[in-house]
N, C-alpha and C positions, 0 to 999 in steps of 0.2 A: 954603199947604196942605202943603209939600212938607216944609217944618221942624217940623209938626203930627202927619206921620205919622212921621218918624223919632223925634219925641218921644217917643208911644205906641208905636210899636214898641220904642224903646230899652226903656220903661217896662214892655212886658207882659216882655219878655228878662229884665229884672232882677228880675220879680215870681218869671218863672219858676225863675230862677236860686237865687232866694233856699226857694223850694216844696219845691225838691229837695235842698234842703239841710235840711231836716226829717228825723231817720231813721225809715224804716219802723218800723210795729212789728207782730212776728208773737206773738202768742199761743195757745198751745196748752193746753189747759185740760181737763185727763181728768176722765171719772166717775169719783167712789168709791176710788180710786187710792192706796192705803198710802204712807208712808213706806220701808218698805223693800222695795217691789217693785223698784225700776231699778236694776242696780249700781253706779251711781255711792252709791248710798244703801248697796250689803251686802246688794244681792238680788243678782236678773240668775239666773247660775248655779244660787243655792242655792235657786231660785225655779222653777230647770227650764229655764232658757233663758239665755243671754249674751245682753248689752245693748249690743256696741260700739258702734251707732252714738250712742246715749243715754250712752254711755260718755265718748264720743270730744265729743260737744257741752258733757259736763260739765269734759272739760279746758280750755276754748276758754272756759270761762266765769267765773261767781261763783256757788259754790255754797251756796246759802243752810242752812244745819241747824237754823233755829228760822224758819219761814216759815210761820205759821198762817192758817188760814181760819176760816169758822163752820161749824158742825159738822152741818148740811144741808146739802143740793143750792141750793135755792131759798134761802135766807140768803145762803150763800157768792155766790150769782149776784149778787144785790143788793148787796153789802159791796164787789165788786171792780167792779159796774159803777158805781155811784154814791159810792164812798169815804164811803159812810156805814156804820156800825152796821142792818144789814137793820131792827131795830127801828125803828128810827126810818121805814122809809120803808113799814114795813104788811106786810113780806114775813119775819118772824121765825120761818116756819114755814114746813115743805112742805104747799103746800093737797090734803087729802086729799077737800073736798065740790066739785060741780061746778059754784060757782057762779064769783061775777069775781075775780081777784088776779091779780098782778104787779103793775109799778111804774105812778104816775098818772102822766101826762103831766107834770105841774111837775118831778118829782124830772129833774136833769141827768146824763145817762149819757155812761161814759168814750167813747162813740163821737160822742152830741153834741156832745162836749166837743173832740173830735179833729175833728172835720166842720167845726166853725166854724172852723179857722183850717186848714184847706184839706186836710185827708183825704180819700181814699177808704176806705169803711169798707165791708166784706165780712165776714156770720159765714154761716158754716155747720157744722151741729149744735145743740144739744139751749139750748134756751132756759130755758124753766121760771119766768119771769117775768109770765105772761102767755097767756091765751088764748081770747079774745074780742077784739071792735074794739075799735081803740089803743090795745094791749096787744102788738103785735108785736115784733119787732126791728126792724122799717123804721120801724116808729110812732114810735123812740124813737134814732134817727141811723143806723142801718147805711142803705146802700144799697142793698144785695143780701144777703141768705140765703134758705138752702137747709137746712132740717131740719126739727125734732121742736119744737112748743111746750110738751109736758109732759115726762115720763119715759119710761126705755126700760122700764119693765117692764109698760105699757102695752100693748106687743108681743104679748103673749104671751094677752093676752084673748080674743080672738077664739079658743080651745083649750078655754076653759073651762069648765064646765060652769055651765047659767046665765044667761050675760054675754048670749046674743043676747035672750032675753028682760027684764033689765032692765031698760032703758031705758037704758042711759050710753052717748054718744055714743065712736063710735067715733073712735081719733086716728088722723089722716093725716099722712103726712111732706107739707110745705108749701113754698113758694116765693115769693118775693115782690121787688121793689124798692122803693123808696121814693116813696111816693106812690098805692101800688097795692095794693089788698085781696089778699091772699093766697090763692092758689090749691091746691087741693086735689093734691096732684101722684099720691097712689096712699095705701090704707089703708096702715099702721103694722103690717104683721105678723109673725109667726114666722118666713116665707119670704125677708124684707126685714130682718130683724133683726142675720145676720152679713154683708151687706152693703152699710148704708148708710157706714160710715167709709172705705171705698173711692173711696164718690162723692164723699165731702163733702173726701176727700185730691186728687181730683180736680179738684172744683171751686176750691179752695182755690192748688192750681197754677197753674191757669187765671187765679185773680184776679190773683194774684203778677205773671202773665208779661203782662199785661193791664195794669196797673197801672205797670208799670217797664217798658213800651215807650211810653205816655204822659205820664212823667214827673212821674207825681204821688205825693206821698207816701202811702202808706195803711195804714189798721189792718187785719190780720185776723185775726179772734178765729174762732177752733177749739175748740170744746165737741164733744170728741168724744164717742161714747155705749159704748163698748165694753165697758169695764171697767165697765159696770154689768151689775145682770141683769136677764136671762140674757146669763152673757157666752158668746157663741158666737163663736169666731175665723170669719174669710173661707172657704169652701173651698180657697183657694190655701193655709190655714196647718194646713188640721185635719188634725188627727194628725202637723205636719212634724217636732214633739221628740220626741214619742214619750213624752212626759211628763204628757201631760193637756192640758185643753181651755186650760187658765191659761197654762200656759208656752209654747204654739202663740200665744196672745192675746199674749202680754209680745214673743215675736218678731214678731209684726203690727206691735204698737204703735212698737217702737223701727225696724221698716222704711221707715214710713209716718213718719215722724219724719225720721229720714235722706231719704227724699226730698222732704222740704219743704226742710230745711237743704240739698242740694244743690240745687234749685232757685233757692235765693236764691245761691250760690256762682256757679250759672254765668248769671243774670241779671248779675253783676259790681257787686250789691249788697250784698254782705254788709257792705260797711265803715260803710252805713249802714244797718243793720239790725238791731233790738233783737229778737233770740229769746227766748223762753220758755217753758220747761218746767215745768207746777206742773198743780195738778188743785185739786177745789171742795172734800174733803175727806175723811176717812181709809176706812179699806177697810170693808166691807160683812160680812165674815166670815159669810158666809151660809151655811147647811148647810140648802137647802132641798128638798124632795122632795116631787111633786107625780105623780104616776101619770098623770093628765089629761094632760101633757103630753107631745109627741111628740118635744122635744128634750130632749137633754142638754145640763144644766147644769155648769158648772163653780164651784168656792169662792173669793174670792180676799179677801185677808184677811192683808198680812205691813205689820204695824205696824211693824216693824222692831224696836228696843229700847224702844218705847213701848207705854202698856196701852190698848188696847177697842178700839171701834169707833167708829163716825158714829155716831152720837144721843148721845154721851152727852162730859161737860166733860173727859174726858184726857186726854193728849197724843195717844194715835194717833187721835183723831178731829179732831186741830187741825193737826199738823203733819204738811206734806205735803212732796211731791219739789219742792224747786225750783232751775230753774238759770237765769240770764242770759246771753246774748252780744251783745256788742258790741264788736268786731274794734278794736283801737287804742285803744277808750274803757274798757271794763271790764275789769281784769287777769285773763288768761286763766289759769285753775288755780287761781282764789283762790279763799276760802272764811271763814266769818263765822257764829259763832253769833248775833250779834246779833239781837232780837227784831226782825221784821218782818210787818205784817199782809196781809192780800191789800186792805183801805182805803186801803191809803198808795200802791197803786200808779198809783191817781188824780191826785192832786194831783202826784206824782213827773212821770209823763206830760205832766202841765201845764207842767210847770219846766223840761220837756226841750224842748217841743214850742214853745213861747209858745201854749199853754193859756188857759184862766180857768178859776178853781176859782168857784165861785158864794158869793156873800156874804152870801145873804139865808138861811142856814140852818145849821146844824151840819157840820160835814165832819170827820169821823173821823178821817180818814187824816193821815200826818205825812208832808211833802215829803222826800225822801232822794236827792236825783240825787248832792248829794256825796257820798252811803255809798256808793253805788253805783258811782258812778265815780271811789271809794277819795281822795279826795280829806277824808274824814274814816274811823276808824275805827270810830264809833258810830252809829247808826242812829238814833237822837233818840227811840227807843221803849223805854218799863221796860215796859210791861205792857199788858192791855186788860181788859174786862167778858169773863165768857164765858155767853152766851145758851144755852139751852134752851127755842125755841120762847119765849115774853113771858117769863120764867123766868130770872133768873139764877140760875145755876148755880156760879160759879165767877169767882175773879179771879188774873189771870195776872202776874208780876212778878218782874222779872231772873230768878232761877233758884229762883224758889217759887211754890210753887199754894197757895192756901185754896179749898175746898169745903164750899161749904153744902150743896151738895147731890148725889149722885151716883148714876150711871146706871151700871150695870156693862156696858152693851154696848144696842144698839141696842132688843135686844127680852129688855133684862135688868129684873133690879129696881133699883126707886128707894130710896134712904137719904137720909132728911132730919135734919140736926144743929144740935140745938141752939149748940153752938158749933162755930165752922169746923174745918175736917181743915186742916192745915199740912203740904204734902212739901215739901222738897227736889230740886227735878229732876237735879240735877247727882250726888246719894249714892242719890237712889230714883225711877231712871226708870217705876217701875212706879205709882209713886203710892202706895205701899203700906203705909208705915209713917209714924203722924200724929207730927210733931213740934212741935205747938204748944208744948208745956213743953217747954224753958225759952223756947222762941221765940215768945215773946207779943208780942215788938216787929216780928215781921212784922207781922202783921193794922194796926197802925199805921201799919206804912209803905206798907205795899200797897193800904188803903182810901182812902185818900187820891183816887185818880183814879176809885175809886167812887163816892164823894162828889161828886165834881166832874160824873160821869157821868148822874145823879138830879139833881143841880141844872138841865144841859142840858134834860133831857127836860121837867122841870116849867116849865122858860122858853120852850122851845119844844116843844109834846106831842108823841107820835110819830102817825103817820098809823094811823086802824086799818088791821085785817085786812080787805078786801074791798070798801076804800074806793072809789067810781065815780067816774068823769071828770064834768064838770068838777070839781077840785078847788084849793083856795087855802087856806092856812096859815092861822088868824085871826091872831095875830102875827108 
């Protein structure tokens, strides 16, 4: 008995041993969030506010300058949780009717993916995958969250003129763990609006120090709600720049940043601790005015050197702020235009972590742990499809767009062409001047992974819009 238990004891020792040699990984995932809001990006300052600590994390890291997402909220959530194309898994679109959507139960999310070979997975903030039964974030691998299941602009309903009369349920900030129906924890409102990112920076803490005093590895995915609208900074931050409600938000954001990163500093984790900095997709540039309302809004809206907004296929609706840390593994200060999707950081995860990427389906994403930790200097991606809600829009490749079709901004007009637009991203970051003639030999070399992309789908179809549980693939 006595050489039975030192056996299993040695055994659980070495399980553990081996657990914690997994590195954390921290994600932080803003709303609506431009390209050139943080100064590591050519904001910060000229934004209305300094970014040191968001500064100071992009020295210590790999700063990625072509790191795209898809050009909604709800897409980009699916694309980065399941490393698929959102198309494919029914979510290609923000649901604006109040019936079922998010992801079914078959589709594998990066937290399930993380859970099975031994994570703790914690989110807290803004979902948007989902919201009805098993349709949560516990439903689909986290353990614990604490937030919002649709959008923050939700918020603001309960002000306006109308809304109590017509029947659309009110949204609650929610709570839940795994295994347990989720709790109503208080309405969604205007009064809770500039401070739920406080709590969920709170809660977020807590997991951390929770988590690395038991010795397990874990994910925490951070969807914070801010920088969407209405973006209303903390009372601790209104009015501190004297600049506007935007540039008081941009010093919240990089505060609340810095103390997550020192959090993991003085847990004496950082060495195995993968951070990141990125958001679901380009700024909002919103100019809206609303008399009904009793707050003040702010606009926020800096593409950086890239043209539009979210809704529509250009660059500043795709490429966002992104930056990695990983103390020892990823060279701190480096930097990479190389194409990168928010899909590849799936299967990457998996290659880091001893993962499984699932085999019975399509999977978007391209493994890159070597880009990443500079061990190659190509990221294994020329390009992707670019969606517009079931819509292609646009396809992306080394340093040229074709557009079929374009949106000039979220709540712009649409242009449809007969033959594709041709830029140059590298000569015309605005997208603005068609260089198809003499360059006919893009569209050849760029369709190519479109083709390959409509083959997929017609081999394997994509899931519709609003598809209910149970569900299984016919092929």
């Amino acid at each position: 008995m006595k050489n039975i238990a030192t056996f299993l004891l040695s055994f659980f020792l070495i399980a553990s041993s081996l657990a914690q040699e997994k590195p954390n990984i921290v994600l932080v995932f803003l709303d609506n969030f431009g390209y050139g809001e943080p100064g590591f990006n050519g904001g910060g300052i000229t934004r209305g506010a300094p970014t040191p600590k968001l500064d100071k994390l992009a020295s210590e890291s790999l700063r990625l300058t072509n790191f795209n997402v898809e050009v909604q909220c709800t897409p980009s959530r699916s694309a980065i949780m399941t490393g698929r194309y959102a198309i494919r898994s029914g979510n290609a679109a923000v649901p604006l009717g109040e019936g079922v959507y998010g992801l079914v139960q078959w589709e594998v999310t990066m937290a399930e993916m993380l859970s099975d070979v031994g994570y703790a997975t914690g989110m807290f903030g803004k979902w948007h995958l989902g919201r009805t039964e098993g349709r949560f974030p516990t439903d689909q691998g986290f353990d614990e969250w604490y937030g919002i299941p649709n959008s923050t602009d939700e918020s603001v309903y309960s002000e306006l003129d109308g809304f109590a009369e017509s029947g659309v349920a009110e949204t609650f900030v929610m709570e839940s763990k795994k295994g347990e129906t989720p709790k109503k924890v208080r309405p969604y409102r205007v009064d809770y609006r500039p401070l739920i990112d406080r709590d969920l920076t709170d809660k977020a803490l807590d997991f951390m120090e929770r988590k690395a005093k038991d010795k397990q590895p874990f994910f925490l995915y951070l969807p914070y709600t801010a920088t969407h609208f209405p973006t209303m900074p903390h009372p601790d931050y209104e009015g501190k720049t004297g600049n506007g409600a935007w540039a008081d938000l941009l010093t919240q954001i990089d505060d609340y940043t810095g103390e997550l990163l020192a959090k993991v500093d003085n847990l004496g984790i950082a060495e195995n601790t993968i951070f990141i900095f990125t958001a679901d997709n380009g700024p909002e540039a919103l100019d809206f005015q609303n008399t009904s309302l009793t707050v003040e809004t702010a606009i926020n809206g800096s593409a950086g050197p890239w043209r539009s907004t979210l809704f529509s296929s250009f660059e500043g609706a795709l490429r966002v702020p992104f930056v990695i840390r990983w103390p020892n593994k990823i060279q701190a200060g480096s930097e990479s235009d190389e194409i990168v999707h928010a899909m590849d950081l799936f299967p990457t995860f998996a290659a880091i972590t001893g993962g499984k990427v699932p085999q019975d389906r399509e999977i978007d994403g391209i493994e890159m742990s070597d880009f990443f930790l500079g061990k190659k200097q190509e990221s294994g991606r020329e390009g992707f499809v670019v969606y517009m809600g079931r819509e292609i829009f646009a396809v992306k490749w080394r340093n040229w767009k074709l557009h079929f079709k374009e949106q000039s901004a979220w709540n712009g007009k649409l242009d449809t062409y007969t033959m594709p637009r041709v830029y140059n991203l590298y000569s015309d970051p605005q997208e603005k001047n068609n260089v198809l003639f003499p360059n006919t030999w893009v569209p050849k070399a760029a369709l190519e992974q479109l083709t390959e992309h409509m083959v997929s789908l017609k081999k394997r179809p994509a899931i519709m819009m609003g598809q209910k549980d149970p569900y299984k693939p016919a092929n």
